[in-house]
N, C-alpha and C positions, 0 to 999 in steps of 0.2 A: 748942191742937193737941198731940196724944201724938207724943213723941217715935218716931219707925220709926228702928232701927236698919239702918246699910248692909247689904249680904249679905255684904260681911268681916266685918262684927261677929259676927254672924249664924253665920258659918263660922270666927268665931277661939276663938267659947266651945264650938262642936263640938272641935273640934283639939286644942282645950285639958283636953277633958272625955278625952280618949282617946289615951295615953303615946303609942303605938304612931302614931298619926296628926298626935302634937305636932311631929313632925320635918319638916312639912310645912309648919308655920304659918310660919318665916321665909322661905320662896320662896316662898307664895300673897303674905306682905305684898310680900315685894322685885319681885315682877312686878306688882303695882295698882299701885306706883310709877313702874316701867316704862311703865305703859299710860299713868299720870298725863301723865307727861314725851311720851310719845308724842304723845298727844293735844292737848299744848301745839303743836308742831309743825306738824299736819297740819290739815286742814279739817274741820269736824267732821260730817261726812257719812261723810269717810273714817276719823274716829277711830271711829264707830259701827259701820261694816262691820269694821274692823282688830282683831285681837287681838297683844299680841306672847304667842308663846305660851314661846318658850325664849331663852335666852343660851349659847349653844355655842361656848366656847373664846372667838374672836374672833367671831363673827357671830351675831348677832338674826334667828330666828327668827320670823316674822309671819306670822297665816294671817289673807286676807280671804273677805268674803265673797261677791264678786263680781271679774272684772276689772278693771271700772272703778278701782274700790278699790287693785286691785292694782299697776293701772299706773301711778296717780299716787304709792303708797310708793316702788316704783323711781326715781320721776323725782326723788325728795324723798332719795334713801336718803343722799346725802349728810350730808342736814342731820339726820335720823332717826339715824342713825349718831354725831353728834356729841352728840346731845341724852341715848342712852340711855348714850354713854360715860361712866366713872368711873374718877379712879385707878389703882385698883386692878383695875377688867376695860375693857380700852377695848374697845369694837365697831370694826371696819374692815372688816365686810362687812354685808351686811343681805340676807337671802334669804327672800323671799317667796312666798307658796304660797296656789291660792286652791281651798278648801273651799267647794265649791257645797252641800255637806250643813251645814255650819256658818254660823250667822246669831244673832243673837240674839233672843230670845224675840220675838214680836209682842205687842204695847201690844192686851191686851183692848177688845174691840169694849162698849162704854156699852149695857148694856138700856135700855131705855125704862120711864116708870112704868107699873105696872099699872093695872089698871082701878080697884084698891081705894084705890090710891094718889091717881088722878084724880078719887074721889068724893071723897078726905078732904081735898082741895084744893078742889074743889067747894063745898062745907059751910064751909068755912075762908072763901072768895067771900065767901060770904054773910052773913056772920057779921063782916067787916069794917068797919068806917067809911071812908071815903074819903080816901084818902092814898097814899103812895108804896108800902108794903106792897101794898095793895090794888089798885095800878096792876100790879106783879109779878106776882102772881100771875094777874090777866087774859091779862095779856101769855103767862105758863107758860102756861096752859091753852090760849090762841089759837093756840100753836105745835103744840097736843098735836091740836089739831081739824083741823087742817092744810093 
C-alpha cells in the first residue's frame, strides 16, 4: 500500500514552498496538536463536529458544528481547558461558537461498478476453477443482481 501523506504534510511542503506563507506553518502545526489533545478529551462524534480554531490570550476558541456538539464542549470546558493548557499559555476560559456553515467535508458516496466492469468479472466467473476466489466473486456479482 503507497504511503498518502496527511493534509499537514500535504500543507507543510506548500508553506514551505512560499517565504511569505512560512510564517504560518508553526500555528497550523501548534493548533493539530491542539485538536489532537482536544480530541483526547471529548467523544469522538464531538471531536468530528469540533474544531479548536484559536488560542486568545487566556481562552480557546472552538467552533462546532452543530449544538449538540456545542453543548457537550461546554459541559466538558473544564476538562477541555485543562488538556489544551501549557506552561507557558494556560487556557481558563474556553468559548465556544457554533457554525451551522462549517462542517467538514462529507465521506464521498462509493459508485458502483459499471456495466464494463460486471462483464469483466463475468468472464473472470467463468474462467475460474472452483474455489474460494470463485465463491467471491459469485457472491460480487449476486449483490450487483440484486
Amino acid at each position: 500500500m503507497a504511503f498518502r501523506p496527511s493534509s499537514l504534510q500535504r500543507i507543510r511542503g506548500i508553506l514551505r514552498g512560499d517565504p511569505t506563507l512560512a510564517v504560518a506553518l508553526p500555528e497550523a502545526e501548534r493548533l493539530r496538536e491542539l485538536n489532537r489533545r482536544f480530541a483526547g478529551v471529548v467523544p469522538p462524534a464531538v471531536a468530528r463536529a469540533c474544531r479548536i480554531a484559536a488560542i486568545q490570550g487566556e481562552t480557546a476558541l472552538i467552533y462546532c458544528a452543530n449544538g449538540a456538539a456545542a453543548s457537550r464542549v461546554r459541559s466538558q470546558a473544564t476538562g477541555v481547558g485543562r488538556v489544551l493548557t501549557r506552561p507557558d499559555a494556560p487556557v481558563l476560559a474556553v468559548k465556544v461558537k457554533v457554525r451551522a456553515d462549517w462542517t467538514l467535508p462529507e465521506k464521498r458516496e462509493k459508485t458502483d461498478l459499471g456495466p464494463a466492469a460486471l462483464n469483466a468479472f463475468r468472464d473472470l466467473d467463468n474462467t475460474l476453477p472452483e474455489g474460494d476466489l470463485k465463491a467471491a466473486v459469485d457472491a460480487l456479482l449476486a449483490r450487483r443482481r440484486g
